[in-house]
Backbone bond lengths (Angstrom), bond angles and torsions (degrees), N, CA, C in turn:
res aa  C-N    CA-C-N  psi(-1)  N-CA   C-N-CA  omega(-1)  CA-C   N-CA-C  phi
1 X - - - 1.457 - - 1.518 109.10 -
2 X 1.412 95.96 131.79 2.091 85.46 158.99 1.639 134.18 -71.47
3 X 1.274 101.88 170.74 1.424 111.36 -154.04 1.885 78.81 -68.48
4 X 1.139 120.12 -49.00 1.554 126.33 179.89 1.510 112.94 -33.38
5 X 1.195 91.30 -62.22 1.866 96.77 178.35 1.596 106.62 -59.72
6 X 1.245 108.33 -59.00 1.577 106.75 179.16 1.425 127.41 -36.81
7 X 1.765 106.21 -46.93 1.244 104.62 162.40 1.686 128.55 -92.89
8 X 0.937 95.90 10.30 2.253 102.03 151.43 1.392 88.59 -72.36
9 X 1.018 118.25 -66.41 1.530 113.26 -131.46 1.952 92.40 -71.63
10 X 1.647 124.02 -46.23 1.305 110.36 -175.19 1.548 112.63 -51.27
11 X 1.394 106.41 -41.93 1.332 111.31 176.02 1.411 120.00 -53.77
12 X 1.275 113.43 -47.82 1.772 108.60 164.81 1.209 136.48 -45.59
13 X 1.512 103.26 -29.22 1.168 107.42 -153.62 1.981 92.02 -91.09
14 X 1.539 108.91 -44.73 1.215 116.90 159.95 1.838 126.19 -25.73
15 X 1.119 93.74 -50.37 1.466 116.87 -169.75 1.548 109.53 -79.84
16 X 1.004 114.34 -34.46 1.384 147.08 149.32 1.701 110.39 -21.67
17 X 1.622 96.14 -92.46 1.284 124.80 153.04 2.003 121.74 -13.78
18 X 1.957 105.06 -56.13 0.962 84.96 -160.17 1.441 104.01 -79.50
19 X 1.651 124.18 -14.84 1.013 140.41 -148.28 1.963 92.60 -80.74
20 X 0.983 110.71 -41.87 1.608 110.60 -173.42 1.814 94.76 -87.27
21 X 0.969 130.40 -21.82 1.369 112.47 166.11 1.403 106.91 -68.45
22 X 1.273 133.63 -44.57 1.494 150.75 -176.52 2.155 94.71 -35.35
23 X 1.184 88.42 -37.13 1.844 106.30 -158.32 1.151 101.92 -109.97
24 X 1.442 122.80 27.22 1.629 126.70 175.26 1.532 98.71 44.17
25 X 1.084 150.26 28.71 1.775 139.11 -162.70 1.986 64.67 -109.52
26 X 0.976 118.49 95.14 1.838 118.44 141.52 1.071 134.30 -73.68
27 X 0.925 133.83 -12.87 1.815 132.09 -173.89 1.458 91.86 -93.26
28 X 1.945 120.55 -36.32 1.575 105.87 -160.82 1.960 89.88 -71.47
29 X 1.804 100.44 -50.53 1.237 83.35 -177.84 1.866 126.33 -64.97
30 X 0.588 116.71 -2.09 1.405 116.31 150.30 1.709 127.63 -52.37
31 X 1.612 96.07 -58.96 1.627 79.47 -176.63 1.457 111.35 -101.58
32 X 1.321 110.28 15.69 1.781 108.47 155.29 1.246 101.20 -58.41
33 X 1.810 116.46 -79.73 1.427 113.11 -171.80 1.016 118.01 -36.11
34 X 1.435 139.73 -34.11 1.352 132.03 -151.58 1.736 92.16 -95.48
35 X 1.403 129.83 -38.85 1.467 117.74 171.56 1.304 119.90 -61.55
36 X 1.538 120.08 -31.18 1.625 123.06 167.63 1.606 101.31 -46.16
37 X 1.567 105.89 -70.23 1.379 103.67 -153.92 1.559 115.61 -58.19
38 X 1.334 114.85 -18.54 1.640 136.47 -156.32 2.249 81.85 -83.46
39 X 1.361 104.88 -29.23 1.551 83.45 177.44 1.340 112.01 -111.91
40 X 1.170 111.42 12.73 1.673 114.86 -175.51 1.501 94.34 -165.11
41 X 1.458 119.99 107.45 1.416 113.44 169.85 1.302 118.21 -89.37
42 X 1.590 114.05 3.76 1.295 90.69 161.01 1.236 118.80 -169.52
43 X 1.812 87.43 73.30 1.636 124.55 152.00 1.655 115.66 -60.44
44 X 1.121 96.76 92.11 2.025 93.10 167.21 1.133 104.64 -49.33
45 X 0.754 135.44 -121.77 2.037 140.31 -164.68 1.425 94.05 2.84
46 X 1.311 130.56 -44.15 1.585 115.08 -172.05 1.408 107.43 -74.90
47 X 1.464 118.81 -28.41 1.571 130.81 -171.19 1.542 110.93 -71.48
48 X 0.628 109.44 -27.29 1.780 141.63 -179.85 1.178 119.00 -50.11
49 X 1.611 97.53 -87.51 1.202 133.17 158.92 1.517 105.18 -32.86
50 X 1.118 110.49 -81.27 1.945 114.35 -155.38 2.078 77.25 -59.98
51 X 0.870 124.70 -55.64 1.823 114.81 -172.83 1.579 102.14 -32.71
52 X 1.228 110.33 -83.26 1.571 126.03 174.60 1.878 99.69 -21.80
53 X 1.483 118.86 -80.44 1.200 138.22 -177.82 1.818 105.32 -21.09
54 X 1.574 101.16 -71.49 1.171 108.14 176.39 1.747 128.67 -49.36
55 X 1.348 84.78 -16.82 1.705 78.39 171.35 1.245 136.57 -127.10
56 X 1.406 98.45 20.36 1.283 138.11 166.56 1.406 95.00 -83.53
57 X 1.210 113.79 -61.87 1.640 99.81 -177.50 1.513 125.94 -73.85
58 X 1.098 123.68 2.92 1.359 147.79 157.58 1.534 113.55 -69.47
59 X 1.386 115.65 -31.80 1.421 132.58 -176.64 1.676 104.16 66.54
60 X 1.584 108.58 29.73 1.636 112.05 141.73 1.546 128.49 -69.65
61 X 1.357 131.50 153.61 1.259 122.23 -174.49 1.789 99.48 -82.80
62 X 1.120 148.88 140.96 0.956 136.04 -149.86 1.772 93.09 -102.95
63 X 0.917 128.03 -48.58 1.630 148.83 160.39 1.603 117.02 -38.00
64 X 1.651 101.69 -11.79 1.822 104.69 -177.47 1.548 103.53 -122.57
65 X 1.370 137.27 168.38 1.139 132.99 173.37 1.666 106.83 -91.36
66 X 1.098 114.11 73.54 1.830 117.05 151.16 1.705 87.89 95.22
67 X 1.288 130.58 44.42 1.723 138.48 173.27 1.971 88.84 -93.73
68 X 1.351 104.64 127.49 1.597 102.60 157.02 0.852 109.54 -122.59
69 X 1.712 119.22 114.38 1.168 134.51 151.37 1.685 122.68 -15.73
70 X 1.091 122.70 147.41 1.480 128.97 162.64 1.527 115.43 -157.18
71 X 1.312 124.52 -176.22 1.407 126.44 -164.42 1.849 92.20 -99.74
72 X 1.664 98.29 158.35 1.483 79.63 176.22 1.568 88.61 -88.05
73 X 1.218 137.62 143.52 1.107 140.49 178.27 2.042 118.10 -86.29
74 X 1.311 105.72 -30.22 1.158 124.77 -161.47 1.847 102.12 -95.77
75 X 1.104 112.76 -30.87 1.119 103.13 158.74 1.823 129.34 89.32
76 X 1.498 93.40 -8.04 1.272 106.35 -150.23 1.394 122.60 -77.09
77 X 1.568 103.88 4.99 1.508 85.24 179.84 1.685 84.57 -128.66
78 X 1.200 121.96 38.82 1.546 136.49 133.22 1.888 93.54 88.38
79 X 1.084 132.93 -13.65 1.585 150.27 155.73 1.693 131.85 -43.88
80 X 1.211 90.42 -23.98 1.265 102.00 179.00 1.731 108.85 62.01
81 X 1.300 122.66 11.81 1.642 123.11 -160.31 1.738 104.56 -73.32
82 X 1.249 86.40 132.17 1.885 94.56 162.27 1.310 138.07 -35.66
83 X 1.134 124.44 99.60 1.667 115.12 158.60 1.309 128.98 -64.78
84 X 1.188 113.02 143.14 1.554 112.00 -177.81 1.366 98.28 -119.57
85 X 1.533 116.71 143.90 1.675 136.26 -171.86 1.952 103.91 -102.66
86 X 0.767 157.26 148.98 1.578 124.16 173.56 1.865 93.78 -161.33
């Protein structure tokens, strides 16, 4: 295969990745990233991604430095809005 095709395809698979994280489906985005990186170890966008991914599944905000999200549990101003712990 060419290096061309090779990198469609890491890129797909990347893109792939962000699209099933997009859809909470984590395990698929999981092993997208991990087939990107398996043909390009070091595709940023795939590095990224599985970073982001991972801390999403951690139930970190991936966009904050180490904030974990939680439910507001209490409810009280009838919104249901997020608390953040940080």
């Amino acid at each position: 295969q060419s290096a061309l095709q090779l990198s469609q395809k890491d890129f797909l698979h990347s893109r792939l990745g962000d699209v099933y994280s997009k859809m909470h489906r984590f395990p698929n985005a999981l092993s997208e990233y991990h087939k990107a990186l398996a043909l390009n170890p070091g595709l940023e966008c795939a590095k990224t991604g599985l970073d982001r991914l991972e801390k999403l599944m951690k139930g970190v905000d991936p966009d904050e430095d180490g904030e974990v999200v939680e439910e507001d549990r209490d409810d009280m101003d009838g919104f249901g809005t997020p608390s953040y712990n940080g």
